[in-house]
DRENTOR-340021 format. One record per residue (C-alpha): residue in three letters; x, y, z. Coordinates in Angstrom, 1 decimal. Example, Ala and Ser with C-alpha at 12.3 -4.5 7.8 and 13.67 -1.06 7.14 Angstrom:
% DRENTOR-340021
rec rest:ala px:12.3 py:-4.5 pz:7.8;
rec rest:ser px:13.7 py:-1.1 pz:7.1;
% end
This chain:
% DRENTOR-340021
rec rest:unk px:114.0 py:114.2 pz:102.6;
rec rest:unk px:110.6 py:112.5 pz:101.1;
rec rest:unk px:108.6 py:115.2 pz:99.0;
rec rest:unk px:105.4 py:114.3 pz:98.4;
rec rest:unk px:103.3 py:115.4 pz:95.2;
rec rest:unk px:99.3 py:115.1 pz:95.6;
rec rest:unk px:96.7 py:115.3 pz:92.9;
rec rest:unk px:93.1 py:114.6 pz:91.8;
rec rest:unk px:91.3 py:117.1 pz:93.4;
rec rest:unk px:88.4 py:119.6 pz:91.8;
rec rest:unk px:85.2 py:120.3 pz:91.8;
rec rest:unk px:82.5 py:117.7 pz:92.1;
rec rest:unk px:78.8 py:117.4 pz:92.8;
rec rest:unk px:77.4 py:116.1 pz:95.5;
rec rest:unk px:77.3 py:112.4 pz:95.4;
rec rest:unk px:80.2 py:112.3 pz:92.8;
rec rest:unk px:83.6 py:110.7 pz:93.7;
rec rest:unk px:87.1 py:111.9 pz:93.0;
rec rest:unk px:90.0 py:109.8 pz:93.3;
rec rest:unk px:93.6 py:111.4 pz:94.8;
rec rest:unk px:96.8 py:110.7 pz:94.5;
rec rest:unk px:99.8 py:111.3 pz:96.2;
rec rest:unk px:103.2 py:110.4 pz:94.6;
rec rest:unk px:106.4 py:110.4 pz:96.9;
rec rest:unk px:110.1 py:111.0 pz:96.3;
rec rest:unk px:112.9 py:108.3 pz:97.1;
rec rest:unk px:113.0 py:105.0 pz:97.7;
rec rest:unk px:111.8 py:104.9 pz:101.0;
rec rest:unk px:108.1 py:104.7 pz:100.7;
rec rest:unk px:108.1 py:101.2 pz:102.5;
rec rest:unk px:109.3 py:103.2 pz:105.3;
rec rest:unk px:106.2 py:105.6 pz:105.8;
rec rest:unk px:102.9 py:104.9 pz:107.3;
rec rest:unk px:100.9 py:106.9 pz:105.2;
rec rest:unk px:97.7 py:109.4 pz:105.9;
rec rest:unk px:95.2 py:111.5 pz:104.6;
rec rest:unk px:94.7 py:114.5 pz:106.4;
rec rest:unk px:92.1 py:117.7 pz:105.7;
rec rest:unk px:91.9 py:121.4 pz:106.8;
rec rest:unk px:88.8 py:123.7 pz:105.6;
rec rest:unk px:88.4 py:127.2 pz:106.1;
rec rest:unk px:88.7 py:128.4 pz:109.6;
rec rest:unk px:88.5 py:125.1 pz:111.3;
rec rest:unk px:91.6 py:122.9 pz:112.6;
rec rest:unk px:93.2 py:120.2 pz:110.0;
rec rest:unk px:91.6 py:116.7 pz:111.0;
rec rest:unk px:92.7 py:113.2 pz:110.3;
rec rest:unk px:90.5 py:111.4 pz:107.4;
rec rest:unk px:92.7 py:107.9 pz:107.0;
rec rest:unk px:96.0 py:106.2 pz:107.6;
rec rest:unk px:97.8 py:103.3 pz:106.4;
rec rest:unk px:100.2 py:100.7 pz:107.6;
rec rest:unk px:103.6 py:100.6 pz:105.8;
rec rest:unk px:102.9 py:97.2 pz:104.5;
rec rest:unk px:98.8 py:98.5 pz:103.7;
rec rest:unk px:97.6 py:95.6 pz:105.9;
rec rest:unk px:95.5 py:98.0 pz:108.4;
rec rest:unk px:93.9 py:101.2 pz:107.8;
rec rest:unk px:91.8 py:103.8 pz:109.9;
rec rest:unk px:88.5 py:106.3 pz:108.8;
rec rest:unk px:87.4 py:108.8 pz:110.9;
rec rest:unk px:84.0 py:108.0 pz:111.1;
rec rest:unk px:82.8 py:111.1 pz:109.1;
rec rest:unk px:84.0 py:108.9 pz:105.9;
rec rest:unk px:83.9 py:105.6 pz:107.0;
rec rest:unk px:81.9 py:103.8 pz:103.7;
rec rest:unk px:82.5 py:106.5 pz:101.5;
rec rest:unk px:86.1 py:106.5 pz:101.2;
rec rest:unk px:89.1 py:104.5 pz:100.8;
rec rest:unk px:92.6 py:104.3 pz:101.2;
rec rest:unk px:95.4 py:102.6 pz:99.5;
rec rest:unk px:99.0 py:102.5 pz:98.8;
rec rest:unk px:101.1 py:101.1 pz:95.8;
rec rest:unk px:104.6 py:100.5 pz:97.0;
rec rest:unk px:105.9 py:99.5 pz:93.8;
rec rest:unk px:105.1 py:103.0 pz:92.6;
rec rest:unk px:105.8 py:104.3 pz:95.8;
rec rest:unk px:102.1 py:106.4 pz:95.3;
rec rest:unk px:99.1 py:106.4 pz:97.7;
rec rest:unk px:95.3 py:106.8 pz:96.9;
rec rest:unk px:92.3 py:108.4 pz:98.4;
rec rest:unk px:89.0 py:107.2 pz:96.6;
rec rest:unk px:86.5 py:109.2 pz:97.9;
rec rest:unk px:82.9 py:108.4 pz:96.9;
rec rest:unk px:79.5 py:110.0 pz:98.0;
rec rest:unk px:80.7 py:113.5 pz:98.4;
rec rest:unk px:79.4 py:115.8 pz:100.4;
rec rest:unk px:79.2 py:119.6 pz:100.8;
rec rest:unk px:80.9 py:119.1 pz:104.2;
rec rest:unk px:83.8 py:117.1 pz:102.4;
rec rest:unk px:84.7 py:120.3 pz:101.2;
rec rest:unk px:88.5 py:120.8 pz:102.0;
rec rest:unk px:92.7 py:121.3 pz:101.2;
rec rest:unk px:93.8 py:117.7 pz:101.1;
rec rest:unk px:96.8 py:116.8 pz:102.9;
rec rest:unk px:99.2 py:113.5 pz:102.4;
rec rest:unk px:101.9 py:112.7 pz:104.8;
rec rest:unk px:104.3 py:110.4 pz:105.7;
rec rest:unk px:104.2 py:109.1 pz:109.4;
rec rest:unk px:107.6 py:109.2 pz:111.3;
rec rest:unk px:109.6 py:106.2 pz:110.1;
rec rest:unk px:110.0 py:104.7 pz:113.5;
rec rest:unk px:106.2 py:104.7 pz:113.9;
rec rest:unk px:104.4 py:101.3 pz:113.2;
rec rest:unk px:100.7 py:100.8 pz:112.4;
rec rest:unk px:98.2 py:103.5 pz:111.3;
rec rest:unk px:98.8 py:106.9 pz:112.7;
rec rest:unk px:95.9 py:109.1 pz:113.7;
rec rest:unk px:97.7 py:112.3 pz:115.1;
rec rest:unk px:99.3 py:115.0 pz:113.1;
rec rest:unk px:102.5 py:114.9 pz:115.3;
rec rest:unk px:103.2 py:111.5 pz:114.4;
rec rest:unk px:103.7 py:112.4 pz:110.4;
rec rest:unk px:107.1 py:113.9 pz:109.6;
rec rest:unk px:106.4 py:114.6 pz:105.7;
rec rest:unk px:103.5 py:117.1 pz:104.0;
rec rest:unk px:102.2 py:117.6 pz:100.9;
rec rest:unk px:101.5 py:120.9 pz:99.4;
rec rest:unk px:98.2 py:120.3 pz:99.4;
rec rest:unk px:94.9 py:119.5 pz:96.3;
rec rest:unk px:92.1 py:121.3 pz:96.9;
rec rest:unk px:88.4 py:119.4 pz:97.0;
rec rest:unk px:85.4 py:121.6 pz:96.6;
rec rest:unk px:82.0 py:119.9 pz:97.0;
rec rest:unk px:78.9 py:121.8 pz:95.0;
rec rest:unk px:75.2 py:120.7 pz:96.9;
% end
């Protein structure tokens, strides 16, 4: 069992950045393709990022493509989600996961991630 712990989220301006964090249980992490997912009111939860296990490839959907980032710190088992040049429409539950451990590369598809975060919440003022 991998529990995973995010954090960073709030209330921003548009155009501001937050930075999340998700911190994961165990020592496993190198295990995990990591991702970023999000879910906003009355729409369907979407993919924003993934991340190889070794942090060597990545994936945006292309509503974030230059404005955020992903990466992972397997020495403290923790992955980030810099997200710069918010927008109203960023607006959003946060979800981390951890992909299926017999999955390789960056996973897109919410089926493919086995562990879930509770959740941060990112509100974006215009």
């Amino acid at each position: 069992q991998v529990q995973l712990v995010e954090s960073g989220g709030g209330l921003v301006q548009a155009g501001g950045s937050l930075r999340l964090s998700c911190a994961t249980s165990g020592r496993t992490f190198l295990t995990y393709s990591m991702g970023w997912f999000r879910q906003a009111p009355e729409k369907e939860r979407e993919f924003v990022v993934g991340i190889s296990k070794s942090g060597d490839s990545t994936a945006y959907a292309d509503s974030v493509k230059g404005r955020f980032t992903i990466s992972r710190d397997n020495g403290k088992n923790t992955v980030y989600l810099q997200m710069n040049s918010l927008k109203s429409e960023d607006t959003a539950v946060y979800y981390c996961a951890a992909g299926l451990p017999l999955r390789v590369g960056v996973l897109r598809r919410p089926n493919e991630y086995l562990y879930w975060g509770q959740g941060t919440q990112v509100t974006v003022s215009s």
